[in-house]
BALOBA-1460 file (C-alpha; in Angstrom, 3 decimals):
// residues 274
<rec num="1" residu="x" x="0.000" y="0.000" z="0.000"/>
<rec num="2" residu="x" x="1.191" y="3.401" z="-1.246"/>
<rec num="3" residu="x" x="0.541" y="6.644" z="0.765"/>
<rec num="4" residu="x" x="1.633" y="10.237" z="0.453"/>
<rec num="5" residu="x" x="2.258" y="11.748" z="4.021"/>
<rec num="6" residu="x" x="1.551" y="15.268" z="4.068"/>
<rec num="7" residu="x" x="3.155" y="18.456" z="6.253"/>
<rec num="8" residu="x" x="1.116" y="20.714" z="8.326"/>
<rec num="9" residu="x" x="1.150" y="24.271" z="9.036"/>
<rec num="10" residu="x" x="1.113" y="26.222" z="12.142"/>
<rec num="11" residu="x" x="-1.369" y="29.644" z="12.159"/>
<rec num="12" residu="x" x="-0.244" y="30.661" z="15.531"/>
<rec num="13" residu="x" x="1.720" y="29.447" z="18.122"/>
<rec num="14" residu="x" x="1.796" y="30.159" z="21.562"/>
<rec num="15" residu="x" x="3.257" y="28.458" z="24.722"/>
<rec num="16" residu="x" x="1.156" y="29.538" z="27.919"/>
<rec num="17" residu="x" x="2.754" y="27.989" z="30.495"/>
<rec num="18" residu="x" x="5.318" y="25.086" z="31.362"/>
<rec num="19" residu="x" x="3.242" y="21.582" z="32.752"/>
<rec num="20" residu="x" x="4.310" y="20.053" z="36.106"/>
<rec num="21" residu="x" x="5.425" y="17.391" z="33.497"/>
<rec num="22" residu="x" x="7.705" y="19.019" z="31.737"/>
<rec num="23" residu="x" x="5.938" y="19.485" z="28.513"/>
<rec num="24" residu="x" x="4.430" y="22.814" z="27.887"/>
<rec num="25" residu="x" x="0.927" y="23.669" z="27.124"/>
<rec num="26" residu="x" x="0.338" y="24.770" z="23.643"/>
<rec num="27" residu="x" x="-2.220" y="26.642" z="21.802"/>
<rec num="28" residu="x" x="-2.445" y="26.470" z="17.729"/>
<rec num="29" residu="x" x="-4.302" y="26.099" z="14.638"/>
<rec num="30" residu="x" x="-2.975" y="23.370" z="12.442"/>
<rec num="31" residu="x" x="-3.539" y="23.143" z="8.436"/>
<rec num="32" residu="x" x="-3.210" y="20.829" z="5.998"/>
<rec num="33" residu="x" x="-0.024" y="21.276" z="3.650"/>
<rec num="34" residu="x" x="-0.191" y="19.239" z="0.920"/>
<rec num="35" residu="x" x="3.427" y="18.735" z="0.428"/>
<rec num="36" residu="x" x="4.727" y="15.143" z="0.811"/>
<rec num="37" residu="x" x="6.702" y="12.169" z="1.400"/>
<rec num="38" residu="x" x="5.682" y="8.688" z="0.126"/>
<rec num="39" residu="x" x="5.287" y="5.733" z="2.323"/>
<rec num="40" residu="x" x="5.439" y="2.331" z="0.926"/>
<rec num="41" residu="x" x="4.107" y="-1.007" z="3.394"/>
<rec num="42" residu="x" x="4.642" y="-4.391" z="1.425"/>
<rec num="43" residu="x" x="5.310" y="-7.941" z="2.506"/>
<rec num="44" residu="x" x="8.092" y="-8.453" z="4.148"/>
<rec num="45" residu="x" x="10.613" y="-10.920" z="1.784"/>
<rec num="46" residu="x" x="10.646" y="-14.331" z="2.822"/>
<rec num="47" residu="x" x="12.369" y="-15.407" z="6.045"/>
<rec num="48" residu="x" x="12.235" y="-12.118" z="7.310"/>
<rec num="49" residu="x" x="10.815" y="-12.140" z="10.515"/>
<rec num="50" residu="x" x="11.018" y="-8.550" z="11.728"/>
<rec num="51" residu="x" x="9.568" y="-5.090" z="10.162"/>
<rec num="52" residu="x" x="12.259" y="-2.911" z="8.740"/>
<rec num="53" residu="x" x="12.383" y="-0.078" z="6.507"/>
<rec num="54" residu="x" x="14.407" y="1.679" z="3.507"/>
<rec num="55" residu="x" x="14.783" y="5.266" z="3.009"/>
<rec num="56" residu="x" x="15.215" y="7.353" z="0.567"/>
<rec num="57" residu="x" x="15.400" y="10.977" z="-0.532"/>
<rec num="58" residu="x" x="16.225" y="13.245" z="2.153"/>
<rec num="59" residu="x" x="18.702" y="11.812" z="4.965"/>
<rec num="60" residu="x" x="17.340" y="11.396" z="8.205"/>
<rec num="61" residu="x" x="19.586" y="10.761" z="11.288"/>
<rec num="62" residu="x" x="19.551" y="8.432" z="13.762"/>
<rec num="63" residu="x" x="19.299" y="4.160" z="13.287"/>
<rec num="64" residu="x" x="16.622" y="3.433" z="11.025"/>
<rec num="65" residu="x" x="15.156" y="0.485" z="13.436"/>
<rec num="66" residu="x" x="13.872" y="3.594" z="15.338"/>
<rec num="67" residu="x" x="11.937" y="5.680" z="13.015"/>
<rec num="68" residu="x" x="8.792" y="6.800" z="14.161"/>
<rec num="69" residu="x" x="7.021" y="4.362" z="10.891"/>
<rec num="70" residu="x" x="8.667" y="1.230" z="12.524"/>
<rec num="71" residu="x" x="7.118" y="2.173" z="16.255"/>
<rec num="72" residu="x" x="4.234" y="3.011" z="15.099"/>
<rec num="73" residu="x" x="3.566" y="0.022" z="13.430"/>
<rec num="74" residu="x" x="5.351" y="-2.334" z="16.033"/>
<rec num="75" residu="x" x="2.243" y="-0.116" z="18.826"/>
<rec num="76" residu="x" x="-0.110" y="-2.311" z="15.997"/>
<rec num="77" residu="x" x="1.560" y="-5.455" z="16.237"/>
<rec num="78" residu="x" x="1.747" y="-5.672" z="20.541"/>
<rec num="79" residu="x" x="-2.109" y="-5.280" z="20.394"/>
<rec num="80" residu="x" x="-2.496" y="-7.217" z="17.593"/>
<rec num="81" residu="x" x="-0.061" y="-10.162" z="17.292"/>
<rec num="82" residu="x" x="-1.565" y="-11.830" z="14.393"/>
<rec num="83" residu="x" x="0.196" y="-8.727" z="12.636"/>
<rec num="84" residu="x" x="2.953" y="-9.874" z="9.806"/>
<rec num="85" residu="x" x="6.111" y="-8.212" z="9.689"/>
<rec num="86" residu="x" x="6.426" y="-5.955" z="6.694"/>
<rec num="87" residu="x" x="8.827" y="-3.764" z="4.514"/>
<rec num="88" residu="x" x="8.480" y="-0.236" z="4.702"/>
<rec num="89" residu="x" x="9.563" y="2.296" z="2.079"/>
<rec num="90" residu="x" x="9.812" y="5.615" z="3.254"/>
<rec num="91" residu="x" x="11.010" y="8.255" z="0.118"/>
<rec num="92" residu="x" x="11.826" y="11.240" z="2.364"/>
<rec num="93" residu="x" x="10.455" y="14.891" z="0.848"/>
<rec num="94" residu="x" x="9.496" y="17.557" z="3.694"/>
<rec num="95" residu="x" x="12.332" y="18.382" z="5.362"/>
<rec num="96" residu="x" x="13.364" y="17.583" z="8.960"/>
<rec num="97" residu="x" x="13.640" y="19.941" z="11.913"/>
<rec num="98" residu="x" x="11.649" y="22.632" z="9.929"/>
<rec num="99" residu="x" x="8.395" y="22.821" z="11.816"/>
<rec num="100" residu="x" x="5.963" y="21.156" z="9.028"/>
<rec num="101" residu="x" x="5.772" y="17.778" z="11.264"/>
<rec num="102" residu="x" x="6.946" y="15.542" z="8.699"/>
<rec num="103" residu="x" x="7.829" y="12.806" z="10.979"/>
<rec num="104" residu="x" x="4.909" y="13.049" z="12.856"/>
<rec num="105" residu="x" x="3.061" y="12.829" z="9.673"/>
<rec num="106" residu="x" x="4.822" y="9.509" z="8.431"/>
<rec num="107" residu="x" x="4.098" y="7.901" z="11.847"/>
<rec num="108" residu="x" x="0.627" y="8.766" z="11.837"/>
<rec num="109" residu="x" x="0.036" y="7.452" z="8.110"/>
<rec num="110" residu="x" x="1.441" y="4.403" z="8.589"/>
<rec num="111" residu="x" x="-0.814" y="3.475" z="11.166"/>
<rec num="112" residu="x" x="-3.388" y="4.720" z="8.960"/>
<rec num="113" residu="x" x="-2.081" y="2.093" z="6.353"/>
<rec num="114" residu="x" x="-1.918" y="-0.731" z="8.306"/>
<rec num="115" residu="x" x="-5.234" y="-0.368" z="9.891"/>
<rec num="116" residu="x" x="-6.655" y="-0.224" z="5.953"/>
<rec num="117" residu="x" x="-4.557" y="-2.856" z="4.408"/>
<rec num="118" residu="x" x="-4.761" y="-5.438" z="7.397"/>
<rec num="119" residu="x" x="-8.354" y="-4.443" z="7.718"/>
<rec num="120" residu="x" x="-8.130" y="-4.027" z="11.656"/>
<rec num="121" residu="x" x="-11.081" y="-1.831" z="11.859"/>
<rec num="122" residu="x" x="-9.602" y="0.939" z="14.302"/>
<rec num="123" residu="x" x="-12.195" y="3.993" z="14.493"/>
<rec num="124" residu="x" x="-10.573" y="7.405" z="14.427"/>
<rec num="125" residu="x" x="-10.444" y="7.788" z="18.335"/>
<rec num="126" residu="x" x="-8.403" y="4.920" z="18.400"/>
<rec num="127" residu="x" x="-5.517" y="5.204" z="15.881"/>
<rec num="128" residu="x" x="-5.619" y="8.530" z="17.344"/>
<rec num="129" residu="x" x="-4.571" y="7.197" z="20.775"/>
<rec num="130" residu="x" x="-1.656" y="5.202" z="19.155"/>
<rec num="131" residu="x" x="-0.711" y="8.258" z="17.763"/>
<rec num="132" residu="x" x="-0.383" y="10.279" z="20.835"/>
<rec num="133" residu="x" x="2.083" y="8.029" z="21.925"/>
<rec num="134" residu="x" x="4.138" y="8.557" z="19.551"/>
<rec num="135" residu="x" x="4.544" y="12.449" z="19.323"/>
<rec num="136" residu="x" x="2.111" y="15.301" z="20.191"/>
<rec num="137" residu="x" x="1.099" y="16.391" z="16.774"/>
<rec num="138" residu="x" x="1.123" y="12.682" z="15.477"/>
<rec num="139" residu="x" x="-2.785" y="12.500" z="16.189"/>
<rec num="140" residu="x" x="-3.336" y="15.895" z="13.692"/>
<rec num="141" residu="x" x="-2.900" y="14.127" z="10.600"/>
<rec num="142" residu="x" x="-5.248" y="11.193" z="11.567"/>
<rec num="143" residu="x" x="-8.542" y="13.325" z="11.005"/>
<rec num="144" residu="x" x="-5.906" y="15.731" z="8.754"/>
<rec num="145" residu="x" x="-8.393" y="18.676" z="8.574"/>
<rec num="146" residu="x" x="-7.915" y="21.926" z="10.383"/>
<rec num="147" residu="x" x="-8.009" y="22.291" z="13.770"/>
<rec num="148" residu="x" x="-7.637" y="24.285" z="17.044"/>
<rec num="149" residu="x" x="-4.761" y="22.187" z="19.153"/>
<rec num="150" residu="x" x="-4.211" y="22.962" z="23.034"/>
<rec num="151" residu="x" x="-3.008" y="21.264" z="25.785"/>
<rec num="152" residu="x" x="0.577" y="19.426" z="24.340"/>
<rec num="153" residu="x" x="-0.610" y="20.397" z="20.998"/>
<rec num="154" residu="x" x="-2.910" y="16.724" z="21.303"/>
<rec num="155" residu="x" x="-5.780" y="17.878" z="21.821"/>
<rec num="156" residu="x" x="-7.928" y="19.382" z="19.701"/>
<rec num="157" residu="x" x="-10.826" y="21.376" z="19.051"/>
<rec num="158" residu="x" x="-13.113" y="21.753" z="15.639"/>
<rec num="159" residu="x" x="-12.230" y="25.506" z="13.615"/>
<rec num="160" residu="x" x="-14.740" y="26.896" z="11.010"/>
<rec num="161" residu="x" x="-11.724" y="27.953" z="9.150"/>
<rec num="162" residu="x" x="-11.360" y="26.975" z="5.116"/>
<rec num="163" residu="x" x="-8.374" y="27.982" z="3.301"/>
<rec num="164" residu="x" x="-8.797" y="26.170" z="0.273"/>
<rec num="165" residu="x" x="-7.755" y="27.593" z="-2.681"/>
<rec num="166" residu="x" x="-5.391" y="29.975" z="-0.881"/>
<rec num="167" residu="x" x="-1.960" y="30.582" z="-2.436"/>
<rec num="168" residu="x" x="1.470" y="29.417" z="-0.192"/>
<rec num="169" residu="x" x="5.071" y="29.489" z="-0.151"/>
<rec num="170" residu="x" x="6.888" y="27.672" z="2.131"/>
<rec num="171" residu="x" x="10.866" y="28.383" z="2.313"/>
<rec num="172" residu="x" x="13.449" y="26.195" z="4.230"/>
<rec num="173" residu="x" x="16.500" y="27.866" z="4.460"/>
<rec num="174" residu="x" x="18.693" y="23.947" z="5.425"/>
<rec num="175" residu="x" x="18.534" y="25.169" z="9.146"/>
<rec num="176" residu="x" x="17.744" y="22.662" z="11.072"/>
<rec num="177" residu="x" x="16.760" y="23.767" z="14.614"/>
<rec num="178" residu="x" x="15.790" y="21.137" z="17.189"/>
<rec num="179" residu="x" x="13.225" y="20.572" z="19.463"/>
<rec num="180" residu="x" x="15.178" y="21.343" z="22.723"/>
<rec num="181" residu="x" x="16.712" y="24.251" z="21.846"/>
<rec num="182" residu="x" x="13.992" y="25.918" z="20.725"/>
<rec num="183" residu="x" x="12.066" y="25.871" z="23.884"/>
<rec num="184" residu="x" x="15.247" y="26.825" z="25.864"/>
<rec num="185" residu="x" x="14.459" y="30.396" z="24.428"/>
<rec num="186" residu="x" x="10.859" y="30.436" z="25.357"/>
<rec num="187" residu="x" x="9.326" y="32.222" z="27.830"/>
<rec num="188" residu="x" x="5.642" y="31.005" z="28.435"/>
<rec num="189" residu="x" x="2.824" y="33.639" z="28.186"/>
<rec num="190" residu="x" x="-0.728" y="34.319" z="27.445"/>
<rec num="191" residu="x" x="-1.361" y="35.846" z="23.799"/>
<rec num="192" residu="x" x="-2.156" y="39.298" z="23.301"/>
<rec num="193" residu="x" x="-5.162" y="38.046" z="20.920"/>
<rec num="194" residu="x" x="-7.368" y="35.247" z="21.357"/>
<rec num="195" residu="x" x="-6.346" y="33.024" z="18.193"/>
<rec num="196" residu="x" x="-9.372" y="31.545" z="17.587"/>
<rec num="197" residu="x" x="-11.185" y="34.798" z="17.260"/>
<rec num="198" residu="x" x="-8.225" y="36.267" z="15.388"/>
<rec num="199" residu="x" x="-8.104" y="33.651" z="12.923"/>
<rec num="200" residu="x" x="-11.648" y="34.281" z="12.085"/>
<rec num="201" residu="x" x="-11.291" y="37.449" z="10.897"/>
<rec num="202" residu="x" x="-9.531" y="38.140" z="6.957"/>
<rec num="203" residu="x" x="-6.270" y="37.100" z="6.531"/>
<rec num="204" residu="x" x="-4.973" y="40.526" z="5.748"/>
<rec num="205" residu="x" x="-5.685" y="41.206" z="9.373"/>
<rec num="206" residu="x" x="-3.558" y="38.572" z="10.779"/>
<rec num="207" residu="x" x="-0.387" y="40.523" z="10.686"/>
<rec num="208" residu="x" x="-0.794" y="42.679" z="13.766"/>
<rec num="209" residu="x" x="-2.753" y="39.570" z="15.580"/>
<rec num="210" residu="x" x="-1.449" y="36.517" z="15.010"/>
<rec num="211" residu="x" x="2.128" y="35.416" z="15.795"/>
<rec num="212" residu="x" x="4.291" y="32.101" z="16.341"/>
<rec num="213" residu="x" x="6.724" y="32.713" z="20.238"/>
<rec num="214" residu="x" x="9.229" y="30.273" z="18.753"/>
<rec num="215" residu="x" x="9.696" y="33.222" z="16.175"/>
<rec num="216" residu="x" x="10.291" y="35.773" z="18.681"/>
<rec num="217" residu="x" x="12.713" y="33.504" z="20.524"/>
<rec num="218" residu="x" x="14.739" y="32.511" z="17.787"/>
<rec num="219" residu="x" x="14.989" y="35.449" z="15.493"/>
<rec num="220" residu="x" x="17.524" y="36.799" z="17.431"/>
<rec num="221" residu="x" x="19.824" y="33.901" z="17.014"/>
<rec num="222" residu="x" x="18.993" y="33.022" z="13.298"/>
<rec num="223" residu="x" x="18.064" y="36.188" z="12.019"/>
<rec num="224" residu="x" x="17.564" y="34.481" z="8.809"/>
<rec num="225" residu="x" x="13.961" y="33.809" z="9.656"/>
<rec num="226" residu="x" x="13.326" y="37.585" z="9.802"/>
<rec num="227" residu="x" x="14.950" y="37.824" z="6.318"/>
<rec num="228" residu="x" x="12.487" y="35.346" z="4.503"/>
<rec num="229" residu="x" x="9.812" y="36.667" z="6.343"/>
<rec num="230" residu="x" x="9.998" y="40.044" z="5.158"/>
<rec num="231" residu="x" x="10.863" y="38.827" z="1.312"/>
<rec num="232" residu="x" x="7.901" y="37.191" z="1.316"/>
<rec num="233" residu="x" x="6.096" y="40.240" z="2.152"/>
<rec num="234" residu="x" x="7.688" y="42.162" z="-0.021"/>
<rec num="235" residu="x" x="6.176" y="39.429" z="-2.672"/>
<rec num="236" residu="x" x="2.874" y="40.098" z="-1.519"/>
<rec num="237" residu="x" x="1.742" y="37.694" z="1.023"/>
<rec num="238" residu="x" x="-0.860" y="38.753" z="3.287"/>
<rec num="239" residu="x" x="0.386" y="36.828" z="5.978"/>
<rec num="240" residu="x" x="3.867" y="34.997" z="6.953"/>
<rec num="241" residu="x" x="5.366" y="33.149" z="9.739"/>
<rec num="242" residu="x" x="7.421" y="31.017" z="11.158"/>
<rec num="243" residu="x" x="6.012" y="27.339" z="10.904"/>
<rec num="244" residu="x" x="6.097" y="25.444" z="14.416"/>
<rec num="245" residu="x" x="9.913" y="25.622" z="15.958"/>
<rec num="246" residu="x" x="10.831" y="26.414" z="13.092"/>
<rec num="247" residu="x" x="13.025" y="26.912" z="10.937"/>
<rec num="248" residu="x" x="10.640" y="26.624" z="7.495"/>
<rec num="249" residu="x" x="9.175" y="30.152" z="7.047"/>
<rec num="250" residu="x" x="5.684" y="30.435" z="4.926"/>
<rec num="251" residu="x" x="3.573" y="33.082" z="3.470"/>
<rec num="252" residu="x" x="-0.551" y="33.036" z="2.407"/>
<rec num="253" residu="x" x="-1.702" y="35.172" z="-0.277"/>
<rec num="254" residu="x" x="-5.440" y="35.445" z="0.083"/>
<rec num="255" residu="x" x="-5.687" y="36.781" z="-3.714"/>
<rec num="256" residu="x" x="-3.637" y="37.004" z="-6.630"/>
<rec num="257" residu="x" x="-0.263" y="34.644" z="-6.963"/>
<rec num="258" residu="x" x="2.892" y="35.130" z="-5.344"/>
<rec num="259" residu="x" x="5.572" y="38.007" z="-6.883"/>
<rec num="260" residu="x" x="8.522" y="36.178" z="-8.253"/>
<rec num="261" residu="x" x="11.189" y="35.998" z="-5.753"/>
<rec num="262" residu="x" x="14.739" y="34.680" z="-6.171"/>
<rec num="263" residu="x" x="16.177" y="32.544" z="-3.266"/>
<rec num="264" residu="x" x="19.494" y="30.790" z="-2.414"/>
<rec num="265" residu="x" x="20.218" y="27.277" z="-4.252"/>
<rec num="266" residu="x" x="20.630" y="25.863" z="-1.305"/>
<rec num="267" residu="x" x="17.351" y="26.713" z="0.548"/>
<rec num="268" residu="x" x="14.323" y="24.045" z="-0.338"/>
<rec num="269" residu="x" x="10.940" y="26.492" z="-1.552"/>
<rec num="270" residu="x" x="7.018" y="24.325" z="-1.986"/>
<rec num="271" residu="x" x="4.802" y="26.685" z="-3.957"/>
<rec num="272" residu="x" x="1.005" y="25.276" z="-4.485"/>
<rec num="273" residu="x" x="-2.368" y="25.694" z="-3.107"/>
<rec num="274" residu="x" x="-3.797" y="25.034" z="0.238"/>
């Protein structure tokens, strides 16, 4: 079974306050991006007796026996033993460390997969649950559809917001910034505007209204971010931000296309539609 993991985007971000468990408690609006990686499950060969996985396409560090696909399916096969191993194929696409959750994304999908192709029958709820377990925005792209996320960022709460059709560009400028450090610059608060009720106003508004902390906290040390940000502006987007902790920058243009803008050879740029 083939499947096409897609990225997500962050319309807001705030952290409001650090949990007695060490996480942080989150509030965000998560979209649909449709760029993505391919995931592959097949058969395992013959005499294999354990799931593995190839990759492809964009290098991603650490041993392979631990990517999130091969947990996520190995949650499946300790509740269901009658599960066969299999041999994933995992062409890598969104970049890693950007903020777009492609990891997350992969993990969630091939849950989705197996559940389809083994025909387990899991509702929603539950493949959502497996998700959660492994990563806090792993249960988003189960239902995939916008919503309002809060507590660790896995929990969530329907948004009448629809962005289809809207025009994006989303530029990754090969920074990768992780996890860790970009909470070390945080400094949890309560947001100047409610999001949900910023949101819902036009997207020409959202400048003065709508923000992502991790952009405030790491500006200063990649000042970079602030860079794309503005060229994107300056190419007519009606709104731009930082995407999660970064570092992939994005802009919206409510009307009209994109201006052309030139960017480094180096830096990875998606251009479509919401």
């Amino acid at each position: 079974m083939l499947v096409f993991p897609n990225a997500k985007l962050n319309l807001g971000l705030y952290v409001t306050e650090r949990r007695p468990d060490g996480f942080h408690t989150l509030e965000s609006v998560f979209v649909p991006l449709p760029w993505t990686d391919a995931l592959e499950l097949l058969p395992a060969p013959a005499g294999q007796s354990e799931t593995s996985i190839m990759l492809t396409g964009r290098p991603i560090p650490g041993d392979p026996a631990t990517n999130l696909c091969v947990r996520a399916y190995a949650l499946l096969q300790a509740d269901f033993p009658q599960l066969p191993a299999v041999q994933l194929y995992l062409h890598k696409i969104v970049p890693i460390g950007a903020g777009l959750g492609g990891g997350s994304a992969d993990a969630a999908f091939a849950l989705k997969a197996a559940n389809e192709l083994f025909g387990l029958k899991l509702t929603v709820e539950s493949l959502e649950s497996y998700a959660r377990r492994l990563g806090s925005d792993c249960a988003f792209f189960i239902r995939n559809k916008p919503v309002l996320a809060v507590e660790r960022g896995d929990v969530f709460e329907e948004i009448d917001l629809n962005l289809d059709g809207t025009a994006c560009v989303v530029v990754y400028p090969n920074l990768h910034i992780g996890t860790a450090e970009a909470y070390a610059h945080i400094r949890p608060q309560q947001p100047a505007h409610p999001l949900r009720a910023a949101l819902a106003q036009p997207i020409s508004t959202w400048r003065g209204t709508v923000s992502n902390d991790f952009e405030t906290a790491l500006t200063p040390s990649y000042p970079v971010l602030a860079e794309i940000k503005q060229q994107l502006y300056a190419a007519g987007a009606a709104y731009a931000s930082l995407s999660g902790s970064g570092s992939a920058v994005y802009g919206l243009w409510a009307n009209g296309e994109p201006a052309a803008t030139t960017w480094p050879v180096e830096y990875t740029v998606w251009r479509g539609v919401l």
